[in-house]
C-alpha positions as CSV (number, residue, x, y, z in Angstrom):
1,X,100.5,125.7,104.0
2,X,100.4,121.7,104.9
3,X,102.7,120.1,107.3
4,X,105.0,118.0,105.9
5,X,105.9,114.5,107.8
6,X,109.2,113.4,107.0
7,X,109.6,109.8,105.7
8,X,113.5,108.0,105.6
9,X,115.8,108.9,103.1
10,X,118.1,106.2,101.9
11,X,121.6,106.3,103.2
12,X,122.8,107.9,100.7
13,X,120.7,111.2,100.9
14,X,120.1,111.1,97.4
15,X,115.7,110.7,96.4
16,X,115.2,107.0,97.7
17,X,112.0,107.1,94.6
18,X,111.5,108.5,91.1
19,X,107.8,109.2,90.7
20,X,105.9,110.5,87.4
21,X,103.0,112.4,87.9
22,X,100.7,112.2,84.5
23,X,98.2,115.4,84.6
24,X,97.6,118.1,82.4
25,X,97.8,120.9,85.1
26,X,100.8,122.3,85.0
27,X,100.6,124.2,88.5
28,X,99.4,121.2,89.7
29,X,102.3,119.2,88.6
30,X,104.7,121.9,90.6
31,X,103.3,121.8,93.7
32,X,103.1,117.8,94.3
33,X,106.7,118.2,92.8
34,X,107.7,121.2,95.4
35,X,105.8,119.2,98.4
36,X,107.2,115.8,97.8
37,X,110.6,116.6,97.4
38,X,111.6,117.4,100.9
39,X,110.4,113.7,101.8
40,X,113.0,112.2,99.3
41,X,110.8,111.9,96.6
42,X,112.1,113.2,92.4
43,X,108.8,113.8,90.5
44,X,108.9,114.2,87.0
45,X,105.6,115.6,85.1
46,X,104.3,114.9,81.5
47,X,101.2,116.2,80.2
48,X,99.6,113.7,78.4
49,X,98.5,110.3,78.0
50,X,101.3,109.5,75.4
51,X,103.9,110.5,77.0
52,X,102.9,108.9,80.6
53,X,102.0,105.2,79.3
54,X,106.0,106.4,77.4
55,X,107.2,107.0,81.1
56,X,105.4,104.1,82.9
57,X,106.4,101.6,80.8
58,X,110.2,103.2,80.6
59,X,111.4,101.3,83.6
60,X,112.3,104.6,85.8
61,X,110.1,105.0,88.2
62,X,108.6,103.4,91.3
63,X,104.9,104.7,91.3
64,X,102.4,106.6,88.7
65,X,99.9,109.1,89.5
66,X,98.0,109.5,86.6
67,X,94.7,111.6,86.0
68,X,91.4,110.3,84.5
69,X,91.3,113.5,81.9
70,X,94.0,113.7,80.0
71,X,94.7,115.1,76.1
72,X,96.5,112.9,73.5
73,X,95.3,109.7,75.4
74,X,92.5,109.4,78.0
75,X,93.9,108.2,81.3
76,X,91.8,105.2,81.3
77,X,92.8,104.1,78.4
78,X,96.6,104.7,79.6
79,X,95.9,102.8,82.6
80,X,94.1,99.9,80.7
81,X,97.8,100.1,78.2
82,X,99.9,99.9,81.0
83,X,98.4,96.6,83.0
84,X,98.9,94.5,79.3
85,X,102.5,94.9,80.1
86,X,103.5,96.2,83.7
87,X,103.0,95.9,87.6
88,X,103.8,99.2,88.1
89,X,102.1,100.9,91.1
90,X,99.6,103.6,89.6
91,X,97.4,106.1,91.7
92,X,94.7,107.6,89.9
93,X,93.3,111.0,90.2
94,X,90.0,111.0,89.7
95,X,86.3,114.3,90.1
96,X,85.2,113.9,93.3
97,X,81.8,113.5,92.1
98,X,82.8,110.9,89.8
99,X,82.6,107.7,91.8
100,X,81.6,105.3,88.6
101,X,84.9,106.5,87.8
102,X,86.8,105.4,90.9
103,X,85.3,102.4,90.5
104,X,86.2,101.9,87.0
105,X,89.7,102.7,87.7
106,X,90.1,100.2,90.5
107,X,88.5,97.7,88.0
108,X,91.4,98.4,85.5
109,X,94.2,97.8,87.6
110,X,94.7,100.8,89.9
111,X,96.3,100.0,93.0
112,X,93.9,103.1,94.5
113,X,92.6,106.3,94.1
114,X,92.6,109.9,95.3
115,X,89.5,112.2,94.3
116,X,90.2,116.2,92.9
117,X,90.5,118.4,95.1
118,X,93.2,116.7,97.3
119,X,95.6,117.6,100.2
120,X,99.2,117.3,99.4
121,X,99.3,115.4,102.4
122,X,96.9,112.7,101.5
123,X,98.5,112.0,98.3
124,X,101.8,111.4,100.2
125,X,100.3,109.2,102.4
126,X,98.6,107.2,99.7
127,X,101.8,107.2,97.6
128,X,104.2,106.0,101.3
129,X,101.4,103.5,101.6
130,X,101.8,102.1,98.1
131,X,105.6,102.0,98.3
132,X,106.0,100.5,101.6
133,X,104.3,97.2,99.9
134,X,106.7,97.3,97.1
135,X,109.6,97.5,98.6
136,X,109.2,94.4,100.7
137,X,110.1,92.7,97.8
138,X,112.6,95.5,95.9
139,X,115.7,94.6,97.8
140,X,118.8,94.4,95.8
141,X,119.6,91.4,97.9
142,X,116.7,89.9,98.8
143,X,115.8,87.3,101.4
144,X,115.7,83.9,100.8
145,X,112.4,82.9,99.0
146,X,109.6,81.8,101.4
147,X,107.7,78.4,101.1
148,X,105.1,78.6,98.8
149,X,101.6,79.6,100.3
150,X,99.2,76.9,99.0
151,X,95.1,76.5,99.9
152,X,93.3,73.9,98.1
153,X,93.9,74.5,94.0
154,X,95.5,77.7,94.9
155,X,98.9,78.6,95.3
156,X,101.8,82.1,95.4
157,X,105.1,81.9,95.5
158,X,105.7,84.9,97.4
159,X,109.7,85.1,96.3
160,X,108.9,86.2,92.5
161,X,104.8,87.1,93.4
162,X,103.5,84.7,90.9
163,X,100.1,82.9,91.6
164,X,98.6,79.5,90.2
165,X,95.4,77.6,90.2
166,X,96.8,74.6,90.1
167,X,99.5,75.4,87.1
168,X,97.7,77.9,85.4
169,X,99.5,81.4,86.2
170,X,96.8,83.3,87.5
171,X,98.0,87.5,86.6
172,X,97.7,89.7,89.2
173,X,98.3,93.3,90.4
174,X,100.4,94.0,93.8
175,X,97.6,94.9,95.6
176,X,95.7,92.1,94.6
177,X,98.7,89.8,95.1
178,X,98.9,90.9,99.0
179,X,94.9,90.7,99.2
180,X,95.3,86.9,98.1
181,X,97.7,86.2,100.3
182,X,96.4,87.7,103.4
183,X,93.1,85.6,102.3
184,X,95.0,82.3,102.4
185,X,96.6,83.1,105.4
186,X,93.1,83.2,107.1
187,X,91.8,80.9,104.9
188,X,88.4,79.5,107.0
189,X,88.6,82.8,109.3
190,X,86.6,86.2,108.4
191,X,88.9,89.2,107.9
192,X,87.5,92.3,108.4
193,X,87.7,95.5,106.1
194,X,89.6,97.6,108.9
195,X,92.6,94.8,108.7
196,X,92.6,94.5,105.0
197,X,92.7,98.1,104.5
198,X,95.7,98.7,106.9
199,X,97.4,95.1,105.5
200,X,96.8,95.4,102.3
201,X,96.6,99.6,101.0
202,X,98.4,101.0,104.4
203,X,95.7,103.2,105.6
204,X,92.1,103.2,107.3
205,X,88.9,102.8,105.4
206,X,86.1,105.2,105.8
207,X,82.4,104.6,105.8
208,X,82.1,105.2,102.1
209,X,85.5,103.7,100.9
210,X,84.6,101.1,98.1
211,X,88.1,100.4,97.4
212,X,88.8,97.1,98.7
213,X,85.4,95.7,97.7
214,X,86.5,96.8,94.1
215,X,89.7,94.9,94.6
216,X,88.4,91.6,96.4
217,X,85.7,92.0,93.0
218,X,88.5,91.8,90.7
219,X,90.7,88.7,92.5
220,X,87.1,87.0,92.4
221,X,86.8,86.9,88.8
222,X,90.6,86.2,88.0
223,X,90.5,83.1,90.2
224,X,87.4,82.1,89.4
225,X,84.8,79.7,91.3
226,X,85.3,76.7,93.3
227,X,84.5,73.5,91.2
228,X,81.0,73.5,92.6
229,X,80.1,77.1,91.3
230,X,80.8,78.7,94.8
231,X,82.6,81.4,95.5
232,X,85.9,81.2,96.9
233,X,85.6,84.8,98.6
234,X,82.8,85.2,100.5
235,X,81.5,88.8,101.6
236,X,79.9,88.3,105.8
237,X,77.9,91.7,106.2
238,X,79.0,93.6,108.8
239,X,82.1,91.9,109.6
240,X,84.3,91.4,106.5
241,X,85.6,88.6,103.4
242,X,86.4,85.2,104.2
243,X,88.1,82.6,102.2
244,X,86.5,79.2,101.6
245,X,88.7,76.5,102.9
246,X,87.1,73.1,101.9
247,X,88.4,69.9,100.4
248,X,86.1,70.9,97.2
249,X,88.8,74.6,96.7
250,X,91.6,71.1,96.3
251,X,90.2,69.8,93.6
252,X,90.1,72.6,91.2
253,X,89.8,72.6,87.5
């Protein structure tokens, strides 16, 4: 029914990811399961919101997909559970119509979205996209520890993905971690939305895509603005973000 891309296996052979799907349709459930598992991929399903903040939070699994409707515990309120205590990727499923939703969702800490209906195929893509960020840094020997990234008051360690304004632990989720540090790395330059949606969520942006501006939204607010009220992140229509570089981002607060 969909073609089905192949994706590397690890040496092994055995699933190179465990992934829980949250989502109260049960058919549903089978066929991401039946369609991912050729591509290396174990899924595991629960039903509700219980038992998927349960499963997030367990530890055993690389990547969420968790609906926005869902009995026992709304999936919002799942999502919102899950970001007090864990980085753990999550992919929400959100009406199509809905785009308050998707918005809300990226707000709470989703690393992105996929709108009901969906292709199998997309929702691979989004999930490959996801995990090829993570496992730059999931190694089980991983390389040495790069030199800290550091623009005016702000600064990442990109070894344990920690960032500071000045020494105030700034918390972040790993798409807004990679956003951050593509900004410093142009820091003074514009970057446009084409090249932070490939760099940063793996895939091309369409017309209507509001993800990124959701995420750039959020790292705004968490880092807060330069010590004379400007904003760090500046929006340039037509071509992109840039990040401020002046000696006023050094002084911080």
């Amino acid at each position: 029914m969909f073609a089905n891309p192949k994706t590397p296996q690890e040496p092994s052979g055995r699933p190179s990811h465990r992934l829980l799907i949250v989502d109260d349709d049960v058919e549903l459930c089978e066929l991401v399961r039946e369609y991912l598992k050729p591509d290396g991929y174990a899924v595991e399903a629960v039903h509700d919101g219980l038992q998927g903040l349960e499963g997030a939070l367990s530890g055993e699994y690389a990547l969420v997909v968790l609906d926005e409707m869902l009995p026992g515990l709304k999936g919002f309120d799942c999502l919102r559970r899950i970001r007090v205590s864990s980085r753990i990727p999550v992919i929400m499923l959100t009406a199509r119509g809905d785009f308050v939703d998707r918005i809300l969702g990226l707000e709470m800490g989703a690393d992105d979205y996929l709108p009901k209906p969906f292709n199998p195929r997309e929702l691979l893509a989004r999930i490959q996209a996801v995990l090829r960020r993570v496992l730059l840094y999931d190694s089980a020997l991983p390389p040495p520890s790069p030199e800290p990234l550091r623009v005016g008051d702000i600064s990442l360690d990109r070894g344990t993905r920690a960032a500071k304004r000045l020494h105030e632990i700034i918390e972040l989720t790993a798409v807004e971690f990679d956003l951050l540090e593509l900004f410093l790395k142009a820091a003074g330059q514009i970057v446009s939305r084409d090249t932070i949606g490939k760099s940063v969520l793996g895939r091309e942006l369409d017309a209507f895509d509001r993800t990124i501006d959701v995420h750039v939204s959020n790292l705004r607010r968490k880092l807060g603005p330069l010590v004379d009220g400007g904003q760090r992140i500046k929006a340039v229509r037509g071509a992109g973000y840039l990040y401020v570089a002046t000696a006023a981002a050094g002084k911080g607060r």
